[in-house]
PDB file with SEQRES, HELIX, SHEET and CRYST1 records, atoms N, CA, C and O in Angstrom:
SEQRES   1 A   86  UNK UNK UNK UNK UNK UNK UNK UNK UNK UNK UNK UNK UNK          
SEQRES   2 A   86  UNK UNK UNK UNK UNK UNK UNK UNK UNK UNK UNK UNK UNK          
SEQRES   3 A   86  UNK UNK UNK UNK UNK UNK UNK UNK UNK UNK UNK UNK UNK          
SEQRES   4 A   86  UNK UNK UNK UNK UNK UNK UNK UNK UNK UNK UNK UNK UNK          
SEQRES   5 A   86  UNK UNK UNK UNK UNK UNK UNK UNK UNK UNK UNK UNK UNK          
SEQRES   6 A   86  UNK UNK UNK UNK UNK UNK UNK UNK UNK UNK UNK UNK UNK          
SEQRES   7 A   86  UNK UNK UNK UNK UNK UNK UNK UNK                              
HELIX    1 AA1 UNK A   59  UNK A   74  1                                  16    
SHEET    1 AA1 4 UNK A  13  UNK A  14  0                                        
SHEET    2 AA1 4 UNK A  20  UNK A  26 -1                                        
SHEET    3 AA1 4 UNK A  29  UNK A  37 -1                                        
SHEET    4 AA1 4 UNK A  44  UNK A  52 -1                                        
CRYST1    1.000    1.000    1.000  90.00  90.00  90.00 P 1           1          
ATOM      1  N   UNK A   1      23.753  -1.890  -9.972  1.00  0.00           N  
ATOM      2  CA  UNK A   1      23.433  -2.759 -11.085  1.00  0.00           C  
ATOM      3  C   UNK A   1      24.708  -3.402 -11.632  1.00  0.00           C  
ATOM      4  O   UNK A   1      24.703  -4.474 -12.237  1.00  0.00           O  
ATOM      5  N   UNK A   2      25.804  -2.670 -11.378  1.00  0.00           N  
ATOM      6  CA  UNK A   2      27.246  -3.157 -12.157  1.00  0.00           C  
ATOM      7  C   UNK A   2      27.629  -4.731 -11.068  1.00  0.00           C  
ATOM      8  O   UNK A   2      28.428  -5.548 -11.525  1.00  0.00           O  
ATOM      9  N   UNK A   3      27.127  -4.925  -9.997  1.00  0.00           N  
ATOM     10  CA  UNK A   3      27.330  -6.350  -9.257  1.00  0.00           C  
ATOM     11  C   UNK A   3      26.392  -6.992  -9.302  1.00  0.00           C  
ATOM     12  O   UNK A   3      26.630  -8.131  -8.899  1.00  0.00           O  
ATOM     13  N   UNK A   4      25.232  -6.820  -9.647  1.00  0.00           N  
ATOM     14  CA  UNK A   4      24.994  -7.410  -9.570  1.00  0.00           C  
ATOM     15  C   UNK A   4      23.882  -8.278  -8.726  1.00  0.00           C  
ATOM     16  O   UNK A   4      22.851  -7.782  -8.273  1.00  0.00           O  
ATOM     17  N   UNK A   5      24.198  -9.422  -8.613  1.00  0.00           N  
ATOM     18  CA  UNK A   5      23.836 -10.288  -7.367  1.00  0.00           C  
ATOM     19  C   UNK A   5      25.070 -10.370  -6.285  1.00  0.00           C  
ATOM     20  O   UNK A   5      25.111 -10.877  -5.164  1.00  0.00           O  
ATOM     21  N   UNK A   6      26.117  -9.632  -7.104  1.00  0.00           N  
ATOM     22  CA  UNK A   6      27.507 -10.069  -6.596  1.00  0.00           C  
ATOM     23  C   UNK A   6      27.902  -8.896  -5.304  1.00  0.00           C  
ATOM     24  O   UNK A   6      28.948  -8.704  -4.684  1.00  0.00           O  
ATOM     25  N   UNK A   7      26.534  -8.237  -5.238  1.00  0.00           N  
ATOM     26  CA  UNK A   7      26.600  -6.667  -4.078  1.00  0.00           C  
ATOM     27  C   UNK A   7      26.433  -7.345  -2.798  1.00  0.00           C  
ATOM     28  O   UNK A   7      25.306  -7.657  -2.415  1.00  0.00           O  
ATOM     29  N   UNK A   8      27.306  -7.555  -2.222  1.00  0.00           N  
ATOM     30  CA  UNK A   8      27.236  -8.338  -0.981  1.00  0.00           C  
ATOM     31  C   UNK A   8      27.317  -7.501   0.197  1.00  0.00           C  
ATOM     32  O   UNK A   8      27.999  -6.477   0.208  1.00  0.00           O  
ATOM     33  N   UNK A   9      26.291  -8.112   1.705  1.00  0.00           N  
ATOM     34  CA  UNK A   9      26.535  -7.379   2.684  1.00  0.00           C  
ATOM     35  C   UNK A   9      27.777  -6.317   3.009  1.00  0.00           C  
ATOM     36  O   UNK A   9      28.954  -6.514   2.705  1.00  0.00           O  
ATOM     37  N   UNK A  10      27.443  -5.579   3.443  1.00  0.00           N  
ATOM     38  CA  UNK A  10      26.148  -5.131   4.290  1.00  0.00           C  
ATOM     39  C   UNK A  10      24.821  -4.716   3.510  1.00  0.00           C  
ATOM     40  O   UNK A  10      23.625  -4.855   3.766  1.00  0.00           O  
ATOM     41  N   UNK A  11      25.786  -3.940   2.063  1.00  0.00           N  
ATOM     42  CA  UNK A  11      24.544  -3.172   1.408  1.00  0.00           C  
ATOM     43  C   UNK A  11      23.499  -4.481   0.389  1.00  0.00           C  
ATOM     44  O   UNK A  11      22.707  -4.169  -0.499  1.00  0.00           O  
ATOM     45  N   UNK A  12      23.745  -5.638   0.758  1.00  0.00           N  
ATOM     46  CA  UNK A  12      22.542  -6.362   0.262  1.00  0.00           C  
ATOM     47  C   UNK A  12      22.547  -7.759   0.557  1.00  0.00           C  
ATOM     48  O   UNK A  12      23.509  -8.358   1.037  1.00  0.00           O  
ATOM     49  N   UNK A  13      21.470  -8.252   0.263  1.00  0.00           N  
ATOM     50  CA  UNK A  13      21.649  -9.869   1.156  1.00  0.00           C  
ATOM     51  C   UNK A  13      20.593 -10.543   0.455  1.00  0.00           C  
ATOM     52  O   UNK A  13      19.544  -9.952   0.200  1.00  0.00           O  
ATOM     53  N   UNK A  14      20.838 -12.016   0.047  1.00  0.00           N  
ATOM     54  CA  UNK A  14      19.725 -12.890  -0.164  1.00  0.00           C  
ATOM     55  C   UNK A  14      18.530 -12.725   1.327  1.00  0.00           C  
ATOM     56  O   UNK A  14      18.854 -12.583   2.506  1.00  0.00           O  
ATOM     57  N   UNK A  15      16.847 -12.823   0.622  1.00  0.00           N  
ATOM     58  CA  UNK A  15      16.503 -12.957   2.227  1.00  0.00           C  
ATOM     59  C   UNK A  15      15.947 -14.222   2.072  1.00  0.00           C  
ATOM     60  O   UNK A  15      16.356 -15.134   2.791  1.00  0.00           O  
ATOM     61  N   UNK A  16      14.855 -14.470   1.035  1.00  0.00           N  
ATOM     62  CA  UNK A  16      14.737 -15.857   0.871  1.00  0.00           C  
ATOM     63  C   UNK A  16      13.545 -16.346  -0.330  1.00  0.00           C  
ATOM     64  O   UNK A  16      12.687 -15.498  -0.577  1.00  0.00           O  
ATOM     65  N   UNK A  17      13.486 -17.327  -0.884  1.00  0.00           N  
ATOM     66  CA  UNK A  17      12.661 -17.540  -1.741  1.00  0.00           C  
ATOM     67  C   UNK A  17      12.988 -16.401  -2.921  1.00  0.00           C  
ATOM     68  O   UNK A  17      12.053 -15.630  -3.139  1.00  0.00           O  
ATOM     69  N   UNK A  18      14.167 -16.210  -3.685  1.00  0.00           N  
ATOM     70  CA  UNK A  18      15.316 -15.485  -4.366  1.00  0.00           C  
ATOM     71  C   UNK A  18      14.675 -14.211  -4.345  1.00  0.00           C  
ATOM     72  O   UNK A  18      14.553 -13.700  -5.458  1.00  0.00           O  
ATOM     73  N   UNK A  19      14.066 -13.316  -3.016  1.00  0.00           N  
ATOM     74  CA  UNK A  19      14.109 -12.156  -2.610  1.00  0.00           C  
ATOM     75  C   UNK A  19      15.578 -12.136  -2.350  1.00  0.00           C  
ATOM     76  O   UNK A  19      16.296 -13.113  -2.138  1.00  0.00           O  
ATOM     77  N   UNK A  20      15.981 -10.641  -2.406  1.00  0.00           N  
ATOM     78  CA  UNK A  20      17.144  -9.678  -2.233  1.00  0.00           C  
ATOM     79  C   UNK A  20      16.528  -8.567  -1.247  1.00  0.00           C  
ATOM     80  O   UNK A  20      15.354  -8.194  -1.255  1.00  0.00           O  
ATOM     81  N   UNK A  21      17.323  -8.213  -0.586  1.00  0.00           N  
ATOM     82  CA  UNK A  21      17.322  -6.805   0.524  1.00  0.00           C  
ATOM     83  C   UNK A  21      18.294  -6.037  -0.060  1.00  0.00           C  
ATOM     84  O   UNK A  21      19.409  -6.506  -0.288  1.00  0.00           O  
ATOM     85  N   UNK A  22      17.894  -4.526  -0.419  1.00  0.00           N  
ATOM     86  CA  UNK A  22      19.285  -3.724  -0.640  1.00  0.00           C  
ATOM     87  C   UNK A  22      18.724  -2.377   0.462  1.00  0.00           C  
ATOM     88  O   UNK A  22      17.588  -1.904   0.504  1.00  0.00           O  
ATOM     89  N   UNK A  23      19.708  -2.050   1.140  1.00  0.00           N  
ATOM     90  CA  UNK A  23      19.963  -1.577   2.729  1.00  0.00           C  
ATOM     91  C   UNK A  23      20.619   0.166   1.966  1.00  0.00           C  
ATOM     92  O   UNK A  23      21.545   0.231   1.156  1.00  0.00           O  
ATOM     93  N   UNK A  24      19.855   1.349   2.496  1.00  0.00           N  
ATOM     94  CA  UNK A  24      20.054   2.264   2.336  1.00  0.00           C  
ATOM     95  C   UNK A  24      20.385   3.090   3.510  1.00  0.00           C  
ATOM     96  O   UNK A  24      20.131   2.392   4.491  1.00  0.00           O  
ATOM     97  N   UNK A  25      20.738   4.001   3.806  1.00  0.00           N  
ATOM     98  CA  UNK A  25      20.672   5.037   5.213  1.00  0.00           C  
ATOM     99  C   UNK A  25      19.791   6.481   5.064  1.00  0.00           C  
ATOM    100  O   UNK A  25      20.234   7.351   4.314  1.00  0.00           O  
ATOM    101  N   UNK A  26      18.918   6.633   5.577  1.00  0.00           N  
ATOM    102  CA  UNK A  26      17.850   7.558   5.090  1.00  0.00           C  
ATOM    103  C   UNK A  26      17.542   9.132   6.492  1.00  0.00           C  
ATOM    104  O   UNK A  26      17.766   9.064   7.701  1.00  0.00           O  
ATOM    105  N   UNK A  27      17.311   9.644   6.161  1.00  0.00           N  
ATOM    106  CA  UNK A  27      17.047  10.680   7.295  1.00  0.00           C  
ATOM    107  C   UNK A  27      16.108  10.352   8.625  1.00  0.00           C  
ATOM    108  O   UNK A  27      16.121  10.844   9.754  1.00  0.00           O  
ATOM    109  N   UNK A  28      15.056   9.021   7.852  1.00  0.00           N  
ATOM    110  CA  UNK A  28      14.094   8.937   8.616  1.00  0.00           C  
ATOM    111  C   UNK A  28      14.268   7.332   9.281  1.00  0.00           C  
ATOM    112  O   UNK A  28      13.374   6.860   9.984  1.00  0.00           O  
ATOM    113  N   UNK A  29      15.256   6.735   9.033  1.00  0.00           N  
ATOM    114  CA  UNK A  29      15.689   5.301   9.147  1.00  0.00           C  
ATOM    115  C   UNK A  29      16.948   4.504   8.493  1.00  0.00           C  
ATOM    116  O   UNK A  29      17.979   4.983   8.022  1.00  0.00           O  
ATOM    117  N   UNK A  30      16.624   3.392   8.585  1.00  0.00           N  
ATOM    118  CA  UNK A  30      16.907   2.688   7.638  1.00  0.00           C  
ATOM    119  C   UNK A  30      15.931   2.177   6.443  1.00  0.00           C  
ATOM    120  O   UNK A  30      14.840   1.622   6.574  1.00  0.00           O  
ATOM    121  N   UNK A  31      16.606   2.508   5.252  1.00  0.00           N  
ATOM    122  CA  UNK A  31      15.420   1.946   4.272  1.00  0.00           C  
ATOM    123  C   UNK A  31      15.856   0.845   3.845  1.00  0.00           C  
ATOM    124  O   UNK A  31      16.987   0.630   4.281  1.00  0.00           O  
ATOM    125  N   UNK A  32      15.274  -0.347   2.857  1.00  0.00           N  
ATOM    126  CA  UNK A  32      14.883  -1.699   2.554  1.00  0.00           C  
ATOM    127  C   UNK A  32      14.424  -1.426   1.355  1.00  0.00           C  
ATOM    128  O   UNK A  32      13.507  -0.620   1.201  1.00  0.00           O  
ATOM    129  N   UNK A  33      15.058  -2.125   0.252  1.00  0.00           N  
ATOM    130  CA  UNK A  33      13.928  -2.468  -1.343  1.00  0.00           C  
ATOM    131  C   UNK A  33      14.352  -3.877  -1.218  1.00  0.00           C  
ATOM    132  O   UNK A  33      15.466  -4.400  -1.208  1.00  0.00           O  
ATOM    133  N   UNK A  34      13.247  -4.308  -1.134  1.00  0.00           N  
ATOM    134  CA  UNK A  34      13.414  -5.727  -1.486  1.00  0.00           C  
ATOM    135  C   UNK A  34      13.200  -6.007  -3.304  1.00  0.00           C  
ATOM    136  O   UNK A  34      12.588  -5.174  -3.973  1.00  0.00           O  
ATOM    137  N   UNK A  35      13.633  -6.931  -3.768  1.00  0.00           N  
ATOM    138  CA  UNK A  35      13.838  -7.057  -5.288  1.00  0.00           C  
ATOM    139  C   UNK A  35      14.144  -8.598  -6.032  1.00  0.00           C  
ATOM    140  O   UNK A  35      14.557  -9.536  -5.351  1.00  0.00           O  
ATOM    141  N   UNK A  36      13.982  -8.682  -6.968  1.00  0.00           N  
ATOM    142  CA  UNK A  36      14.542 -10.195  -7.216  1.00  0.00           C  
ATOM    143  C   UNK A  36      15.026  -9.243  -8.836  1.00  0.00           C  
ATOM    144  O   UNK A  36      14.766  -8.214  -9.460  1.00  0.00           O  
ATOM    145  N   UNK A  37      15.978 -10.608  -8.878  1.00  0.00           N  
ATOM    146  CA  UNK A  37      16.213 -10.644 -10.700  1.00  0.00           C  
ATOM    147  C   UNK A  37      15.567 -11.260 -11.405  1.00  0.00           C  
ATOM    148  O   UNK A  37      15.385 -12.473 -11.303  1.00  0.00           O  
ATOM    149  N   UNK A  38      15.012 -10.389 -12.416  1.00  0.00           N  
ATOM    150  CA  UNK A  38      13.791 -10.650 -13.638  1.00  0.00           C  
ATOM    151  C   UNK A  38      12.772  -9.903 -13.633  1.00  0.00           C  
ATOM    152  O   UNK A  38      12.823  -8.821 -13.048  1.00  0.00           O  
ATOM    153  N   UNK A  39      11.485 -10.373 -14.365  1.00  0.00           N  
ATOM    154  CA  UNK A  39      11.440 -11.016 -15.059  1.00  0.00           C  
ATOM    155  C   UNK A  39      12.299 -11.633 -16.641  1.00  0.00           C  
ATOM    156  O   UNK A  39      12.448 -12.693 -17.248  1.00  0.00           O  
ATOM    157  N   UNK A  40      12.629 -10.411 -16.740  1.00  0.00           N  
ATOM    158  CA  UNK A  40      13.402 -10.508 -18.073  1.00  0.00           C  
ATOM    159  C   UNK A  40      14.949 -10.514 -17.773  1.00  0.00           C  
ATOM    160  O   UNK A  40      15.409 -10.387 -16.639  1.00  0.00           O  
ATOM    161  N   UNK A  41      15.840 -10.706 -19.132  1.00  0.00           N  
ATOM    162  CA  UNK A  41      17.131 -11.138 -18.978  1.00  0.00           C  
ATOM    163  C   UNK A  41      18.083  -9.629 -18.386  1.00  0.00           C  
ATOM    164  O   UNK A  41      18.121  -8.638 -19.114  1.00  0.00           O  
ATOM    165  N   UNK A  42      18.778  -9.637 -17.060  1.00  0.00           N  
ATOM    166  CA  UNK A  42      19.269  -8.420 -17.109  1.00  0.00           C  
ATOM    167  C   UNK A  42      18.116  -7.344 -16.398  1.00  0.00           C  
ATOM    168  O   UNK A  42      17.838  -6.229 -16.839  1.00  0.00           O  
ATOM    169  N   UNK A  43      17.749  -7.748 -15.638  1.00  0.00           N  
ATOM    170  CA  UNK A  43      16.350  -7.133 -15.443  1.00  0.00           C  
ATOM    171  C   UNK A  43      16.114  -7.259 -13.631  1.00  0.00           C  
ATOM    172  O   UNK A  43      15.941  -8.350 -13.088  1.00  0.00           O  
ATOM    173  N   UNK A  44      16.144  -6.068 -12.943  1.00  0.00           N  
ATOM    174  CA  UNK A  44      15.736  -5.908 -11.387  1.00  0.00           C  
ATOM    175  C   UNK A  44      14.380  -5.015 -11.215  1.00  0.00           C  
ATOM    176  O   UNK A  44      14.152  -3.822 -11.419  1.00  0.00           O  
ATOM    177  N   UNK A  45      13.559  -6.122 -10.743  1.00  0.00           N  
ATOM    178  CA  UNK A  45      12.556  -5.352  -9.917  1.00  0.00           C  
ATOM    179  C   UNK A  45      12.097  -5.525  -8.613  1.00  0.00           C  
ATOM    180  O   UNK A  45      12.022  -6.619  -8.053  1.00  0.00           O  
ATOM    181  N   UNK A  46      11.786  -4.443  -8.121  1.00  0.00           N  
ATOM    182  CA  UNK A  46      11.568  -3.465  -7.415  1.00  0.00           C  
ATOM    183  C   UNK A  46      10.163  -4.471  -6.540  1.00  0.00           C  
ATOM    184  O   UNK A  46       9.051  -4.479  -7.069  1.00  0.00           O  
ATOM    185  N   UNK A  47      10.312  -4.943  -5.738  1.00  0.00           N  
ATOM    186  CA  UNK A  47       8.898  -5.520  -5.008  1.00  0.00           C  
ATOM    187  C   UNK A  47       8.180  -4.183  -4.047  1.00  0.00           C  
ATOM    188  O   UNK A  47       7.111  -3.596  -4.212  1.00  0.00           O  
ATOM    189  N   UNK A  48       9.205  -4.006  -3.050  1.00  0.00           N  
ATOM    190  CA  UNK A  48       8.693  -3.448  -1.486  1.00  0.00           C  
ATOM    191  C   UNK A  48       9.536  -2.564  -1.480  1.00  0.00           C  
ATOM    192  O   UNK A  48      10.459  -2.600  -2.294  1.00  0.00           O  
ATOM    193  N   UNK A  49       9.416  -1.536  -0.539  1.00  0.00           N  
ATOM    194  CA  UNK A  49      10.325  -0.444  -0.143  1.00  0.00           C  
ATOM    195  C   UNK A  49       9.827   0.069   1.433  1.00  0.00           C  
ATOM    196  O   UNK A  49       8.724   0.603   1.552  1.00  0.00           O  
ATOM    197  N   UNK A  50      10.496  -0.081   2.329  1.00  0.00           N  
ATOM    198  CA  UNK A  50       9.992   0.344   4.308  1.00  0.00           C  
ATOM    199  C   UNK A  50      11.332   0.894   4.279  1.00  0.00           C  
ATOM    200  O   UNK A  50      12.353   0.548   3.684  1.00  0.00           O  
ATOM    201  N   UNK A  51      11.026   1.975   5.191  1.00  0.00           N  
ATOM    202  CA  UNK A  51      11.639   2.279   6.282  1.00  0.00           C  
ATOM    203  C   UNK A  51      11.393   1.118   7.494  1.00  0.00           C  
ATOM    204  O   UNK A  51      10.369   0.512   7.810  1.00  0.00           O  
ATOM    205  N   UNK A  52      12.619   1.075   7.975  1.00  0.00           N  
ATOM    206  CA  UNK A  52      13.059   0.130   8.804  1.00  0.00           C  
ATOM    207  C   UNK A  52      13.004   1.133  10.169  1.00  0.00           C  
ATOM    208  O   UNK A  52      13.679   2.156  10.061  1.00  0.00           O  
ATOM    209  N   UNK A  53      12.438   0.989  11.151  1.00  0.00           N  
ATOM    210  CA  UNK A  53      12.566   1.816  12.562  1.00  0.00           C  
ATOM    211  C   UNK A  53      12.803   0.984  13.626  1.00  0.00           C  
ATOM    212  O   UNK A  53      13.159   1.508  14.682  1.00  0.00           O  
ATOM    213  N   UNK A  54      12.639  -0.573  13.542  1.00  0.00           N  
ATOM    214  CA  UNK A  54      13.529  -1.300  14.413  1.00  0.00           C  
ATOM    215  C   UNK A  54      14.524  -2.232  14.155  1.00  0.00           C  
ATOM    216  O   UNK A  54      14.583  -2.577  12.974  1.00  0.00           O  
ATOM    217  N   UNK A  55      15.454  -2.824  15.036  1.00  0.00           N  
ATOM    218  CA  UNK A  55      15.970  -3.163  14.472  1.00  0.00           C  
ATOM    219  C   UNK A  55      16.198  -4.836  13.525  1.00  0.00           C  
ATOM    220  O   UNK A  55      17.228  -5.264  13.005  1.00  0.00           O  
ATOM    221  N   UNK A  56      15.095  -5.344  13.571  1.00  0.00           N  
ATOM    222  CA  UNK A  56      14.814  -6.820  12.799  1.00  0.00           C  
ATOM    223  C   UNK A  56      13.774  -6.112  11.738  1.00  0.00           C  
ATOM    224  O   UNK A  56      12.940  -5.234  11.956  1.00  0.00           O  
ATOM    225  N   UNK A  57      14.094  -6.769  10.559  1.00  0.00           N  
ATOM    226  CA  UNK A  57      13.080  -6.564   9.552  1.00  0.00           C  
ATOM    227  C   UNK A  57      11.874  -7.078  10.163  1.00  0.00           C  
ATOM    228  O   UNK A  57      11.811  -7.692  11.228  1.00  0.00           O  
ATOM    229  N   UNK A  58      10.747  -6.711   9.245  1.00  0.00           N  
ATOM    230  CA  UNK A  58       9.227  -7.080   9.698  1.00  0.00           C  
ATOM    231  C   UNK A  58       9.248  -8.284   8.465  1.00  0.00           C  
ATOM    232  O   UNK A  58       9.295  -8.042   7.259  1.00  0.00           O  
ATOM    233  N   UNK A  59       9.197  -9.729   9.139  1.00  0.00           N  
ATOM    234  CA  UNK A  59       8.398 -10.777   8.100  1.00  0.00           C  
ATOM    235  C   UNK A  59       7.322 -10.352   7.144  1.00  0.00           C  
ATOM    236  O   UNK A  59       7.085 -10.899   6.067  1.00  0.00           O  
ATOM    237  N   UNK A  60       6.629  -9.207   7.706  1.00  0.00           N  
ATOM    238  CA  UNK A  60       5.197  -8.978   6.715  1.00  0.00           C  
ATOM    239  C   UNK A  60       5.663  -8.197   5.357  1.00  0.00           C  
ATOM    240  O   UNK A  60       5.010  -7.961   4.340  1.00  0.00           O  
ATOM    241  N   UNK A  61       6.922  -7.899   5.663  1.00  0.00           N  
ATOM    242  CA  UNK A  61       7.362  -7.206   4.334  1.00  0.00           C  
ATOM    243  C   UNK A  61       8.061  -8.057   3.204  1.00  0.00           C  
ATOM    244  O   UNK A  61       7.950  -7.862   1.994  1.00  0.00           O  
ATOM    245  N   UNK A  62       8.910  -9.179   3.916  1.00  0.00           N  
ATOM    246  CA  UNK A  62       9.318  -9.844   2.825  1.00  0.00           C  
ATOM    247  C   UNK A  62       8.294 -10.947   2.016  1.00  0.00           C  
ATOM    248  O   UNK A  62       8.404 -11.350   0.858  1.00  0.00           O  
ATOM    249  N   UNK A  63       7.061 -11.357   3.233  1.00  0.00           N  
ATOM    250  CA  UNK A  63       5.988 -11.748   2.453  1.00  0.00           C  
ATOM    251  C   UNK A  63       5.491 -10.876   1.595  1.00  0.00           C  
ATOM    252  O   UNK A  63       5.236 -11.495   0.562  1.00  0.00           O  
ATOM    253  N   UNK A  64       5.232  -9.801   1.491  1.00  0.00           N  
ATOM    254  CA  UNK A  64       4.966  -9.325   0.612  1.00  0.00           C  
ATOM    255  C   UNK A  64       5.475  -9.056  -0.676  1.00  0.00           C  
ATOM    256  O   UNK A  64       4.897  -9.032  -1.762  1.00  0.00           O  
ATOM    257  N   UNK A  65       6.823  -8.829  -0.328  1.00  0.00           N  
ATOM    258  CA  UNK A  65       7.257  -9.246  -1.683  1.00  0.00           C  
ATOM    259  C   UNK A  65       7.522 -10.491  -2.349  1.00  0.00           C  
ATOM    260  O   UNK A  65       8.243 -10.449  -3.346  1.00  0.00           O  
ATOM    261  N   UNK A  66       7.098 -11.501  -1.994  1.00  0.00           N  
ATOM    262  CA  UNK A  66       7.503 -12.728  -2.100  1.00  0.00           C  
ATOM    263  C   UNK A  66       5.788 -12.778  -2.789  1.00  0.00           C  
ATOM    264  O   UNK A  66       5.576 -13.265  -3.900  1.00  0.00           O  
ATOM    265  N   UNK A  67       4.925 -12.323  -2.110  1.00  0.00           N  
ATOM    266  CA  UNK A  67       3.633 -12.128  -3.332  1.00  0.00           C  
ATOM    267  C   UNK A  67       3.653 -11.077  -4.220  1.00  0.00           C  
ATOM    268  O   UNK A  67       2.674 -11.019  -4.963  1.00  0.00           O  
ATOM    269  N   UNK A  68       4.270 -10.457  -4.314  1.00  0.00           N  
ATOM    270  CA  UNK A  68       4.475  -9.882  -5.845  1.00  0.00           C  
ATOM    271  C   UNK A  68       5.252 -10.493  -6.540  1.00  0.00           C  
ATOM    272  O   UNK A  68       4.890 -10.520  -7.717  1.00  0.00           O  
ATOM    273  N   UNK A  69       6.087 -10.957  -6.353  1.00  0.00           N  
ATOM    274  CA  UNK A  69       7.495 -11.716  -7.305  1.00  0.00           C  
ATOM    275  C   UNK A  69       6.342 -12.780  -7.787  1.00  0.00           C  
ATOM    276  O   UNK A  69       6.179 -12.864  -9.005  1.00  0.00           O  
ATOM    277  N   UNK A  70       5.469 -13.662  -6.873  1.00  0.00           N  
ATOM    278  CA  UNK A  70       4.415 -14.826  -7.832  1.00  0.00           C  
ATOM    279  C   UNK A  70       3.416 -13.944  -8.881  1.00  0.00           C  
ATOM    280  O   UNK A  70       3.159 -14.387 -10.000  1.00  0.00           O  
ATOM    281  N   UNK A  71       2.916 -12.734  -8.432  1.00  0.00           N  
ATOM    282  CA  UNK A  71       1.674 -11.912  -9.153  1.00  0.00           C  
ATOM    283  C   UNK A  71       2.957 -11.824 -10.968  1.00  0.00           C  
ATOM    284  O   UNK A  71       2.773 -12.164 -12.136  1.00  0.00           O  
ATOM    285  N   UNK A  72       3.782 -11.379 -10.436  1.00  0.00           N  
ATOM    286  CA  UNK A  72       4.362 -10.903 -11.810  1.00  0.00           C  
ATOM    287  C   UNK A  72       4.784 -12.468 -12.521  1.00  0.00           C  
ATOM    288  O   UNK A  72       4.350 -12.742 -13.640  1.00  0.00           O  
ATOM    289  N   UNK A  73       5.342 -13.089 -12.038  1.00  0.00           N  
ATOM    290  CA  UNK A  73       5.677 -14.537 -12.749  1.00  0.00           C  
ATOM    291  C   UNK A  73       4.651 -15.162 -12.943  1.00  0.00           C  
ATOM    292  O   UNK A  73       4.791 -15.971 -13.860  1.00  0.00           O  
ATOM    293  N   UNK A  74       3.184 -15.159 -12.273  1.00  0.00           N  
ATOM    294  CA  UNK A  74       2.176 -15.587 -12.819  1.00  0.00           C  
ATOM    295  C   UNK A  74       1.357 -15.029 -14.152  1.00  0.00           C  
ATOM    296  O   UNK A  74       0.466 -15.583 -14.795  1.00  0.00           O  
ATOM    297  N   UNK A  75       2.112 -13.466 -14.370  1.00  0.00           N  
ATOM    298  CA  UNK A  75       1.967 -12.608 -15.430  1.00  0.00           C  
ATOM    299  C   UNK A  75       0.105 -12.024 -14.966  1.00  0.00           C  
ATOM    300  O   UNK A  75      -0.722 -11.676 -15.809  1.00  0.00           O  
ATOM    301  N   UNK A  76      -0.095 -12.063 -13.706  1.00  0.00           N  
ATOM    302  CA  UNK A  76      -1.276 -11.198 -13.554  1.00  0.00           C  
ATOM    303  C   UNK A  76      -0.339  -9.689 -13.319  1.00  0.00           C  
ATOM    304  O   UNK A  76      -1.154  -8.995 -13.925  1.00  0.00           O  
ATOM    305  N   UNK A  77       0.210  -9.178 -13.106  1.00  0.00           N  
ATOM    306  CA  UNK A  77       0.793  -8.151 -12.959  1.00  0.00           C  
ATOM    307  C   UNK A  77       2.123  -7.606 -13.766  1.00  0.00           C  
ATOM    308  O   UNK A  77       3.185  -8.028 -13.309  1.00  0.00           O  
ATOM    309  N   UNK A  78       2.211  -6.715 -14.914  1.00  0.00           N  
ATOM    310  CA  UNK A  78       2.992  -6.679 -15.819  1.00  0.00           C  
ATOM    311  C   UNK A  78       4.132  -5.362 -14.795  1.00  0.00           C  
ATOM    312  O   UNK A  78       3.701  -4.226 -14.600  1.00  0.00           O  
ATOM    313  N   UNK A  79       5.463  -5.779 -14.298  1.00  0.00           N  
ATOM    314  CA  UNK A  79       5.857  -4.338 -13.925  1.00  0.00           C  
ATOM    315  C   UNK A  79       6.426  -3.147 -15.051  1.00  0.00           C  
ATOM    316  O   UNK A  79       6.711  -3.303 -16.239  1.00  0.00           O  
ATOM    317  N   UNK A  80       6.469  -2.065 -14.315  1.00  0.00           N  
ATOM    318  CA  UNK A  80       6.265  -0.793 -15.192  1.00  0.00           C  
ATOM    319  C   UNK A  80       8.829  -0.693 -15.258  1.00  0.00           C  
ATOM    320  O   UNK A  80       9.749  -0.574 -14.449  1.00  0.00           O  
ATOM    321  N   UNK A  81       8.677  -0.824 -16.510  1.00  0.00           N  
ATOM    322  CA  UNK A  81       9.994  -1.015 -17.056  1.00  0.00           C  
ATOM    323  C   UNK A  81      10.483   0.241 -17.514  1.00  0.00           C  
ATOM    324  O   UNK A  81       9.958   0.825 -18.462  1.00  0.00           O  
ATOM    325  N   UNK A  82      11.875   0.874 -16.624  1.00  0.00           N  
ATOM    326  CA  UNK A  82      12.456   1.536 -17.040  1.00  0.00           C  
ATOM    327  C   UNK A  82      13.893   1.670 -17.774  1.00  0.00           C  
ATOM    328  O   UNK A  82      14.885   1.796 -17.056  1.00  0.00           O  
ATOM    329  N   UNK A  83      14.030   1.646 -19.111  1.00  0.00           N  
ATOM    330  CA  UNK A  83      15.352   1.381 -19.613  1.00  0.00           C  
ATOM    331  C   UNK A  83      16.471   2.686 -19.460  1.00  0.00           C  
ATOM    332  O   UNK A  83      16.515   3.674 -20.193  1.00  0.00           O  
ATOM    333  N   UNK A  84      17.338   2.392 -18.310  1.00  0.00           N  
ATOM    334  CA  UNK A  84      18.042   3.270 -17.875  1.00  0.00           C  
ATOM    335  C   UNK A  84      19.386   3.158 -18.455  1.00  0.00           C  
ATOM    336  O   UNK A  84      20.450   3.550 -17.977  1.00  0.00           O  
ATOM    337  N   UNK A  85      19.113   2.435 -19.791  1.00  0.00           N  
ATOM    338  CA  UNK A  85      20.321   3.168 -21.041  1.00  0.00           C  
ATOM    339  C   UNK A  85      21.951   1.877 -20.494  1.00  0.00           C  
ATOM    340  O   UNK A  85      21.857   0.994 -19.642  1.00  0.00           O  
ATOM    341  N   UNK A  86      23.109   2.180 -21.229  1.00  0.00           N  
ATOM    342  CA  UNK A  86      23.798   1.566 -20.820  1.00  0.00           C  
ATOM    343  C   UNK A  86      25.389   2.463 -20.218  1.00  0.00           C  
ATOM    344  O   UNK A  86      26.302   1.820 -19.701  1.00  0.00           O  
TER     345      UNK A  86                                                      
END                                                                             
């Protein structure tokens, strides 16, 4: 959170339509949260989360978050906000 947007590859990457990828190393893979900034000021949420088992992301995942990022900006979907203090 302290970079930002400014967390640059490897551990994160624009993917598109102002989705973000942030790249973890997991027991069972590679993991993926995809995320954008907002709704609110100062504010990351959380779209998608895969384990990654090959090696190209799956398109069906960043569509998917790319339909949640519209559900919440269309305000049919309020996300669940955690204030993790400063």
């Amino acid at each position: 959170m302290e970079l930002g947007n400014r967390c640059g590859p490897p551990a994160s990457k624009h993917v598109r339509d102002q989705i973000w990828e942030l790249r973890a190393n997991s027991r069972e893979g590679q993991l993926r949260l995809y995320y954008f900034f907002g709704p609110a000021h100062l504010q990351i949420t959380v779209l998608h989360a895969v384990v990654k088992k090959r090696r190209k992301a799956d398109p069906r995942d960043i569509d998917t978050a790319i339909r949640r990022r519209a559900r919440i900006w269309s305000e049919q979907v309020k996300p669940n906000v955690y204030d993790l203090g400063n």
